[in-house]
C-alpha positions in Angstrom: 102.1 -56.9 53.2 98.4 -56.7 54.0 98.8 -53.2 54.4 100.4 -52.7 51.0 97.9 -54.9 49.3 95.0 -53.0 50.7 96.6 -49.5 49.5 97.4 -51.5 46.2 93.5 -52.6 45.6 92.1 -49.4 46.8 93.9 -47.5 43.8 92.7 -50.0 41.6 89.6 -49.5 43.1 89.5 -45.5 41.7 91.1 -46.6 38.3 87.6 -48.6 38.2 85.2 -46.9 38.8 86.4 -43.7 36.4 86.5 -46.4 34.0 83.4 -48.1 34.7 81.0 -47.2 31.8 78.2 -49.9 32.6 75.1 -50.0 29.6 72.7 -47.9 30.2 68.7 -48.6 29.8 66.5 -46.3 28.2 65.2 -44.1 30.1 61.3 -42.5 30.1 61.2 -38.7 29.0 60.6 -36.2 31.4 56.9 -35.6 31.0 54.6 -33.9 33.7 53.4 -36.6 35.7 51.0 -34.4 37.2 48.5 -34.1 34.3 45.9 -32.0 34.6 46.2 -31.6 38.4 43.6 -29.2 39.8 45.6 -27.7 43.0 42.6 -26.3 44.3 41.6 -29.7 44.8 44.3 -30.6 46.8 43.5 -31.8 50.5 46.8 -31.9 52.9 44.2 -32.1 55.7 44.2 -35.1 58.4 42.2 -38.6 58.1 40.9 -38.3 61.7 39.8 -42.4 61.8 43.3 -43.8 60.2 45.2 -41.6 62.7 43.1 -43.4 65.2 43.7 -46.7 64.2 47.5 -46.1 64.1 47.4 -44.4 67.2 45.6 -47.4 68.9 48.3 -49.8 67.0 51.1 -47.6 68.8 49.3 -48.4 72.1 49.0 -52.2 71.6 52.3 -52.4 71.3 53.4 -50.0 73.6 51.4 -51.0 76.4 52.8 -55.0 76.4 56.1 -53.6 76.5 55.1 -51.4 79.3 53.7 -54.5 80.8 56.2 -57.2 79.9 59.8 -55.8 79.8 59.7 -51.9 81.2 63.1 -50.2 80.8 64.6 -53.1 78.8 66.1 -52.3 75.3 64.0 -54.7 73.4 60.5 -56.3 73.1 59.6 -59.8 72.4 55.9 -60.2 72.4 55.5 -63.7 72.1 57.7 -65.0 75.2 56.2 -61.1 76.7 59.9 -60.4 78.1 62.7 -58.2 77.4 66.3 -58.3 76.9 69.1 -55.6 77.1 72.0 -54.8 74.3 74.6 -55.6 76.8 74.5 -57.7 80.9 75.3 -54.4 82.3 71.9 -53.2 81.8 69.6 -51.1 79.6 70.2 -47.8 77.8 66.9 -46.7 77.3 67.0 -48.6 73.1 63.1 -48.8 73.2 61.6 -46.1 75.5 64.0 -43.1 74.0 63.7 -44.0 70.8 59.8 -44.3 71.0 59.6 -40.6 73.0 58.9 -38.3 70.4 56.2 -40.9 68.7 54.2 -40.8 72.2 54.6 -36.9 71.8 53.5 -36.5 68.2 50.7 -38.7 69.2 49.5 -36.6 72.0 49.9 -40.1 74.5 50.7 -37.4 77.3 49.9 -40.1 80.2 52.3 -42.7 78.5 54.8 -39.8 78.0 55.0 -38.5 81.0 55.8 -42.2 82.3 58.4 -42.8 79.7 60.0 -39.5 81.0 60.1 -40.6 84.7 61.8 -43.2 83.6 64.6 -41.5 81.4 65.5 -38.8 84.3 65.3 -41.2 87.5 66.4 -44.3 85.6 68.5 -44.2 82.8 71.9 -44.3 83.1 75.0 -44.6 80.1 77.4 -46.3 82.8 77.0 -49.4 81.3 79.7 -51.6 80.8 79.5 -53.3 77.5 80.4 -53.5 73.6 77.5 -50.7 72.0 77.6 -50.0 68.2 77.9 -46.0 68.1 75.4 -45.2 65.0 72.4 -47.3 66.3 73.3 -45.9 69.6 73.3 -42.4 68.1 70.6 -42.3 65.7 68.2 -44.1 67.9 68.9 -42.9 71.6 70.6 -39.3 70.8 68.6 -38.4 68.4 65.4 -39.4 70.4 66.7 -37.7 73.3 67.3 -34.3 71.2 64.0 -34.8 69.3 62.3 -34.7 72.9 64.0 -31.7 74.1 62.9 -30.4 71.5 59.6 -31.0 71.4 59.1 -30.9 74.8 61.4 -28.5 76.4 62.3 -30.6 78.9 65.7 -30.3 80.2 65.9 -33.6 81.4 66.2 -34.5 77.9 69.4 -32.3 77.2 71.0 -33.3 79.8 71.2 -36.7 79.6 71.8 -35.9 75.5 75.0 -34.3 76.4 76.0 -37.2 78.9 75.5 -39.8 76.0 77.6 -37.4 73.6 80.2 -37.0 75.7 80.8 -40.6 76.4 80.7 -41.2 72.4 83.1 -38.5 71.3 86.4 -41.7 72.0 85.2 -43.0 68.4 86.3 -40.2 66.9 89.7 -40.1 68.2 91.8 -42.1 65.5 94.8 -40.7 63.3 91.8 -39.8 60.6 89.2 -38.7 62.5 86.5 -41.8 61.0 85.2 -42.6 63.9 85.1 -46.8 65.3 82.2 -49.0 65.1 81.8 -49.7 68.8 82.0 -48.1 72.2 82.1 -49.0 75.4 80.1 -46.3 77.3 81.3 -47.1 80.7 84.4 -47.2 79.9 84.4 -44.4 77.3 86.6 -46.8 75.1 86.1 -46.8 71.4 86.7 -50.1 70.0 87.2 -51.2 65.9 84.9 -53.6 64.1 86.4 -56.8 64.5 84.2 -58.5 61.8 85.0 -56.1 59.4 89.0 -56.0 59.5 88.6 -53.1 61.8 87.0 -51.1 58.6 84.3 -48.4 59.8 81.0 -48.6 57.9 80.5 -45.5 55.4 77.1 -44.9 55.9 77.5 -45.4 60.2 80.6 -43.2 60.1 78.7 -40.3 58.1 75.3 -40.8 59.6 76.2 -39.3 63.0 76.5 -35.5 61.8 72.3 -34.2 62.5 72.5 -35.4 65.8 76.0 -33.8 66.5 75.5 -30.7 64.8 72.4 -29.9 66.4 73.5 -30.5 69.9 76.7 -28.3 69.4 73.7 -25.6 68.6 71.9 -26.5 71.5 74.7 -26.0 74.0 76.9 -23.8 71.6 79.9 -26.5 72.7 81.1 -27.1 69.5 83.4 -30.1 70.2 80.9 -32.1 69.2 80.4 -30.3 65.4 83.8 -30.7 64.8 83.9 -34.4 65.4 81.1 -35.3 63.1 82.5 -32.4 60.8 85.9 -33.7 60.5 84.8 -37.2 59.5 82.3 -35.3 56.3 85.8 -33.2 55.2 87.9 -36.2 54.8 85.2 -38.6 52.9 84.7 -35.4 50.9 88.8 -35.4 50.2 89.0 -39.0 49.8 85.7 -39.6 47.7 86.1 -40.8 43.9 85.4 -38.9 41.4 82.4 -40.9 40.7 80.6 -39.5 43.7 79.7 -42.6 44.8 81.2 -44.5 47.8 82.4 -48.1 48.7 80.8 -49.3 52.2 83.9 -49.4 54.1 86.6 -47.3 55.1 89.7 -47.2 57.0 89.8 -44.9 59.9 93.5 -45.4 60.1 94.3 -43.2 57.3 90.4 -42.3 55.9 90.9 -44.2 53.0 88.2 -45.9 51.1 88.5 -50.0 51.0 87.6 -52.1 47.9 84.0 -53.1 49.1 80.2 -53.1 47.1 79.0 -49.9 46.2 75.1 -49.9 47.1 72.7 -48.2 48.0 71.5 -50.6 50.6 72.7 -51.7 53.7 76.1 -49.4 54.7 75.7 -47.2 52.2 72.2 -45.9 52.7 71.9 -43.2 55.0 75.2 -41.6 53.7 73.4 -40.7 51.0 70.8 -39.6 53.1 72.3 -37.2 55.2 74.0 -35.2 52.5 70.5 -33.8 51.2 69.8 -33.9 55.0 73.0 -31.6 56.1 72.3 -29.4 53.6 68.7 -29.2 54.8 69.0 -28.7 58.5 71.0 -25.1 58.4 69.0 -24.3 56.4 70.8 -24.9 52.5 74.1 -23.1 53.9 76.1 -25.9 53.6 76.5 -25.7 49.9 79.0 -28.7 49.7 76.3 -31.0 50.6 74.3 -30.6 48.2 76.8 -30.6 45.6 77.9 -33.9 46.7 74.6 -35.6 46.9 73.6 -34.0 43.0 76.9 -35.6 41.8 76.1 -38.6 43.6 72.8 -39.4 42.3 73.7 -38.2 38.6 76.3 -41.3 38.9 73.6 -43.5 40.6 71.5 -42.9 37.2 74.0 -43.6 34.8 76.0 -47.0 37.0 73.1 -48.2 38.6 69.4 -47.3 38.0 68.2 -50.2 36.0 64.6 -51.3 34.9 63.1 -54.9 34.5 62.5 -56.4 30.7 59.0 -57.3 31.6 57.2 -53.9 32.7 60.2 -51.5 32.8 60.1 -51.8 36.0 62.8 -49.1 37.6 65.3 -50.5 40.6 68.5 -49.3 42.0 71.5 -52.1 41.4 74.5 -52.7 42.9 78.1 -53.0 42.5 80.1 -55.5 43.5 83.9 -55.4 43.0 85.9 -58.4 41.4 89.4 -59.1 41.2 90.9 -60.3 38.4 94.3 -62.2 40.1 96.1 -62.9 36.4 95.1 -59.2 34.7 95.5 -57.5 38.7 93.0 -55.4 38.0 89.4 -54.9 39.2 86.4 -55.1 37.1 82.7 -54.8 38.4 79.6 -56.3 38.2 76.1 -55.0 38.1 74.1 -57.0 41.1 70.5 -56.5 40.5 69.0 -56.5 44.0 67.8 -54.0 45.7 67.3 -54.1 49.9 64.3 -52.9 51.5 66.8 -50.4 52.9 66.7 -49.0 49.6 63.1 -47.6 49.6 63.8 -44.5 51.7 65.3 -43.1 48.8 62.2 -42.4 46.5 61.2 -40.0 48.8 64.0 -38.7 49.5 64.8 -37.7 45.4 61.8 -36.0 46.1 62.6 -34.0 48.7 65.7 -33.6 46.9 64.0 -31.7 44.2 61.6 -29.4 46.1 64.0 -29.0 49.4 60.4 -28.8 51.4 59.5 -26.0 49.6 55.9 -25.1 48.3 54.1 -25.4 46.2 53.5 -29.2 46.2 53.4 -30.9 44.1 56.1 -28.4 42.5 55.4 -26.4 39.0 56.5 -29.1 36.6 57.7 -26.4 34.3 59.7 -25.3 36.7 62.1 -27.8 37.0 65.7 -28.2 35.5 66.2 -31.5 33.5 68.1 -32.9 36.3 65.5 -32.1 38.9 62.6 -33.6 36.4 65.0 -36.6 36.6 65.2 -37.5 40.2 61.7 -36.5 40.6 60.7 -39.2 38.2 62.9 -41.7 39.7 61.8 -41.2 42.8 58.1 -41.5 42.0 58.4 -45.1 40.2 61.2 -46.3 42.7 58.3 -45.8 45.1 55.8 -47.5 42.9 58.5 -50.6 42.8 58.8 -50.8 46.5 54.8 -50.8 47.0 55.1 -53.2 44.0 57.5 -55.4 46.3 54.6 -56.0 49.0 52.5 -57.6 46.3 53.3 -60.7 48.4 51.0 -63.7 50.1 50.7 -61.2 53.0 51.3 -57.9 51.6 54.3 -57.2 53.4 57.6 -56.4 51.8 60.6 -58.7 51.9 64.1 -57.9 52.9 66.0 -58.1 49.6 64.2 -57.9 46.5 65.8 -59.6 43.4 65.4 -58.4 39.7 65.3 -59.4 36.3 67.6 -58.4 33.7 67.8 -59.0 29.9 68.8 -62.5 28.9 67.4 -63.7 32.4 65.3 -66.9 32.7 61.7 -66.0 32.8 62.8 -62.3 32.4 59.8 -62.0 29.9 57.8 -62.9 32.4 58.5 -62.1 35.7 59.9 -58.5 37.0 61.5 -59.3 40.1 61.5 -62.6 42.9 63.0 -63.1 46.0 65.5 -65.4 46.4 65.7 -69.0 47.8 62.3 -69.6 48.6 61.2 -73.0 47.7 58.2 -72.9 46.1 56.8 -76.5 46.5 57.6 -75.9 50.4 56.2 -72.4 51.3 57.3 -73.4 54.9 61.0 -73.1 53.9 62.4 -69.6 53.9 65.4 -67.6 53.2 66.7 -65.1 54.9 65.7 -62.7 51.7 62.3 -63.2 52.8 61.6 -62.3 56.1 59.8 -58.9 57.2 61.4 -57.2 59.8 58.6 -54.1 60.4 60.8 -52.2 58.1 60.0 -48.8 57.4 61.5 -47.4 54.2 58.5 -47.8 51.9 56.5 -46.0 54.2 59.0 -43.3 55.1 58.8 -42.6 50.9 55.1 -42.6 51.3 54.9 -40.2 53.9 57.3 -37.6 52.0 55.2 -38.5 48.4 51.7 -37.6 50.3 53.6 -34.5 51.8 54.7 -33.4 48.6 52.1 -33.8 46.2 48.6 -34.8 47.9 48.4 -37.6 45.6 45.9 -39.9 47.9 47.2 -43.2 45.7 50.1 -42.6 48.7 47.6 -42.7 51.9 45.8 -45.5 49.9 48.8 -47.5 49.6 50.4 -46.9 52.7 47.1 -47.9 54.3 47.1 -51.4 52.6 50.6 -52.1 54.1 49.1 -51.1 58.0 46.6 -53.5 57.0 49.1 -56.0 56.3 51.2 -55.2 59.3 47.9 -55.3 61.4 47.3 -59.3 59.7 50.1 -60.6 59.8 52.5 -59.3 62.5 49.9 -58.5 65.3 50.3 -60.4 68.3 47.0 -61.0 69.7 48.6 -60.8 73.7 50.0 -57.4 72.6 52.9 -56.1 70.4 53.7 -56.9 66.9 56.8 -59.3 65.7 58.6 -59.9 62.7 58.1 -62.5 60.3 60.3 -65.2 58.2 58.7 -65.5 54.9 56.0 -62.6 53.2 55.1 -65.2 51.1 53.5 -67.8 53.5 50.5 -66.7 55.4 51.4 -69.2 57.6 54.7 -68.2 58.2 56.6 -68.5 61.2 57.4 -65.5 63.5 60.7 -63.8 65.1 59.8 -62.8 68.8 61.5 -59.6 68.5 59.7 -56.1 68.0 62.8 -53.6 66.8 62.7 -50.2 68.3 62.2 -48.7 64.6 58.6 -50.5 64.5 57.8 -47.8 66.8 60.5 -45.1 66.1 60.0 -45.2 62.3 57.2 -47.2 61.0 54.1 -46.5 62.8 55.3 -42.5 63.1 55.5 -42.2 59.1 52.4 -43.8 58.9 50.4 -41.2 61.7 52.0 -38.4 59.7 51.1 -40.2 56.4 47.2 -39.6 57.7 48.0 -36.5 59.9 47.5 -32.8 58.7 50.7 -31.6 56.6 51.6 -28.6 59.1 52.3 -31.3 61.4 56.2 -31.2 61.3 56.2 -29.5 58.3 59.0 -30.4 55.8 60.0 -26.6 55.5 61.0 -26.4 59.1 62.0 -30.1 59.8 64.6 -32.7 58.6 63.9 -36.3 60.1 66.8 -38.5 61.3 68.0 -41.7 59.7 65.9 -43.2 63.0 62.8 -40.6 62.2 63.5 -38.2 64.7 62.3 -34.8 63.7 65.0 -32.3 64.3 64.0 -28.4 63.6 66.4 -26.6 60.9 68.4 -23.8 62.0 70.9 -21.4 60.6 74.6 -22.2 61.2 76.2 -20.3 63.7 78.7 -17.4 62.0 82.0 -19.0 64.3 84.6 -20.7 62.2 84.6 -24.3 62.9 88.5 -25.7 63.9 87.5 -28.5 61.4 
């Protein structure tokens, strides 16, 4: 009965969306918003003192967790210990990921430790519940961005081990690959939080890392896998082009579930543009399902704020109507901080990497003017969502819409803070050393050599530098941007390192660093080179 019911809503579920025709705001005209830019003018060059103060931000951290917890998979600065994902041991969650970042850096002594350690300690036989996309994006795809870098074989190697004993989550009647595995083991196991659904965005965010290491060692087993999962989402999608967050990797079929942009839905969206880019723009499909994707993202869900037109990225949350059976939707207007890689990413979207930067305005097709606009001001509303007590963005960002309280008045807010108690906090507003708005940055600088980019992004390593710092060494979260008093979270994610302080060395750095003509960057900010697809057919 379950069963049935589930089949039942998720047709309902595509007889919605086709019918979903939400309002749509007015929307600005496509003018230049270049001006008159003088491109000889231009400077893509490096800002030799805030790479330095980055770099030595990098090491501060780096060398407490060197000192406190060496070879666990996470940090926490203010007991200075470590802990690992699993009792079995470590998997290498905060050295691997952080190995190409020592390597961009030029932190050879630090690098060469870190690389000791992967080939005479780290091991995958580890007994233990691991979820397969953090385990992929972060230690995979650092692993592979090392090789590559480096050209260290050590790096390959233990690549291919990890790949190998991740390639049981694929093995279901659809191909979507499970949540979890157990790497010991080599036991894929279902998401028992979730109803044993698979995360959309986990389930198609494994296919750079995949992909690339079937080119590497021309053992395509592992193209297939992630390929598989991309042909049936393609075969299931709606025709909206836009995707619930779950789906069933029994039969591949979507489940009635938010539609978002945010957390599991993100990086789907992502690594369609991204596909496309890394073999080099053969993979035409790609990119026709991101365009149709985002030209239904600006008609259902691109929405701007009464006050100062303020533009944000909604979501949609199904709702079940028991005595009509039938589904209608409604328009949530929050946006996570997830949400923020995407402004540079519409911008990437329209130039593909390619010179000249910014791009000839005149150029452009309407649709390409489009995301180019929307991805400039959804950057300008995510910088606008660290103009907070500490400058530091929150988690989820909240939004005014017309016929909202105070809508004349206030653009957005975050939710459940108590105002007459700045000590109280909500879960919306902590800071977890999130790098989103930054990642946009770093693509806006690359792209245009607008310095209001390095300026901001500067402000917000300020912030970070405030207000997360740990004066012992390392840097920790925080519960609530809007208290400078706020209490802390002993816990330093691997992305701080990974993600945030990389994008903000290549936000200062010299443009030819990791160009964006011969590099795509993986959901974790591992820089993987493009490459053109082998000529084999693929057993898809």
């Amino acid at each position: 009965m379950i069963r049935k019911r589930l089949v039942f809503t998720g047709i309902l579920l595509a007889i919605a969306i086709i019918f979903f025709k939400p309002t749509r705001n007015s929307q600005p005209g496509y003018l230049s918003p270049f001006g008159n830019l003088d491109r000889t003018k231009l400077d893509f060059s490096a800002d030799i003192d805030k790479q330095s103060a980055i770099r030595a931000a990098f090491k501060h951290a780096w060398d407490a967790y060197r000192r406190d917890a060496w070879g666990f998979d996470d940090y926490h600065p203010l007991k200075r210990g470590g802990t690992n994902l699993v009792s079995s041991g470590g998997i290498g969650y905060t050295i691997v990921d952080a190995l190409d970042t020592l390597h961009i850096m030029g932190l050879d002594t630090e690098f060469t430790q870190a690389r000791d350690w992967v080939a005479t300690e780290l091991t995958f036989d580890r007994d233990g519940k691991f979820n397969a996309f953090e385990v992929t994006i972060r230690v995979l795809g650092g692993l592979l961005s090392a090789y590559h870098l480096s050209k260290d074989e050590i790096f390959l190697q233990k690549a291919v081990d990890l790949a190998e004993r991740l390639l049981p989550i694929f093995s279901t009647q659809s191909g979507i690959p499970l949540s979890f595995i157990n790497l010991k083991e080599r036991q894929a196991l279902a998401d028992s939080d979730n109803q044993g659904f698979s995360s959309t965005a986990e389930a198609a965010t494994l296919q750079l890392e995949f992909k690339y290491l079937s080119y590497l060692t021309e053992d395509y087993v592992y193209w297939n896998a992630a390929e598989k999962v991309m042909d049936v989402i393609r075969n299931g999608a709606l025709t909206s082009g836009l995707v619930p967050i779950f789906i069933r990797p029994s039969d591949g079929q979507f489940i009635t579930s938010d539609i978002r942009f945010g957390s599991r839905g993100d990086s789907y969206y992502e690594y369609l543009l991204k596909q496309y880019l890394q073999t080099n723009q053969a993979e035409q499909q790609y990119r026709e399902m991101y365009d149709h994707a985002m030209t239904t993202m600006h008609h259902d869900l691109v929405r701007r704020t009464p006050k100062s037109n303020m533009l944000f990225i909604a979501e949609l949350s199904p709702k079940f109507k028991r005595e009509e059976q039938k589904f209608d939707w409604k328009l949530v207007p929050k946006q996570d901080h997830l949400v923020c890689f995407l402004g540079g990413s519409l911008l990437l979207g329209v130039t593909e990497g390619q010179g000249p930067f910014p791009p000839e305005w005149d150029t452009l097709s309407n649709t390409e003017k489009r995301d180019w606009i929307t991805g400039e001001e959804l950057i300008k509303t995510c910088v606008e969502t660290y103009n907070t007590a500490t400058g530091l963005g929150p988690e989820i960002a909240h939004f005014k819409m017309p016929g909202d309280p105070d809508a004349d008045s206030v653009d957005w807010y975050i939710k459940g803070l108590d105002r007459e108690n700045p000590s109280l906090t909500s879960f919306d507003a902590r800071y977890i050393l999130r790098p989103e708005t930054v990642e946009s940055l770093f693509l806006a600088w690359r792209l245009t050599g607008n310095q209001t980019y390095r300026d901001q992004g500067w402000k917000i390593f300020q912030a970070i530098e405030k207000y997360t710092k740990v004066e012992g060494g390392g840097y920790t979260s925080i519960l609530n941007v809007n208290d400078t008093n706020t209490q802390r979270e002993d816990k330093m994610e691997t992305f701080f390192l990974s993600e945030t302080l990389k994008y903000l060395y290549l936000l200062f750095s010299d443009s030819a660093l990791l160009s964006l003509d011969k590099y795509v960057f993986n959901t974790e900010a591992h820089p993987l080179p493009r490459f053109d697809p082998p000529t084999r057919r693929f057993n898809h």
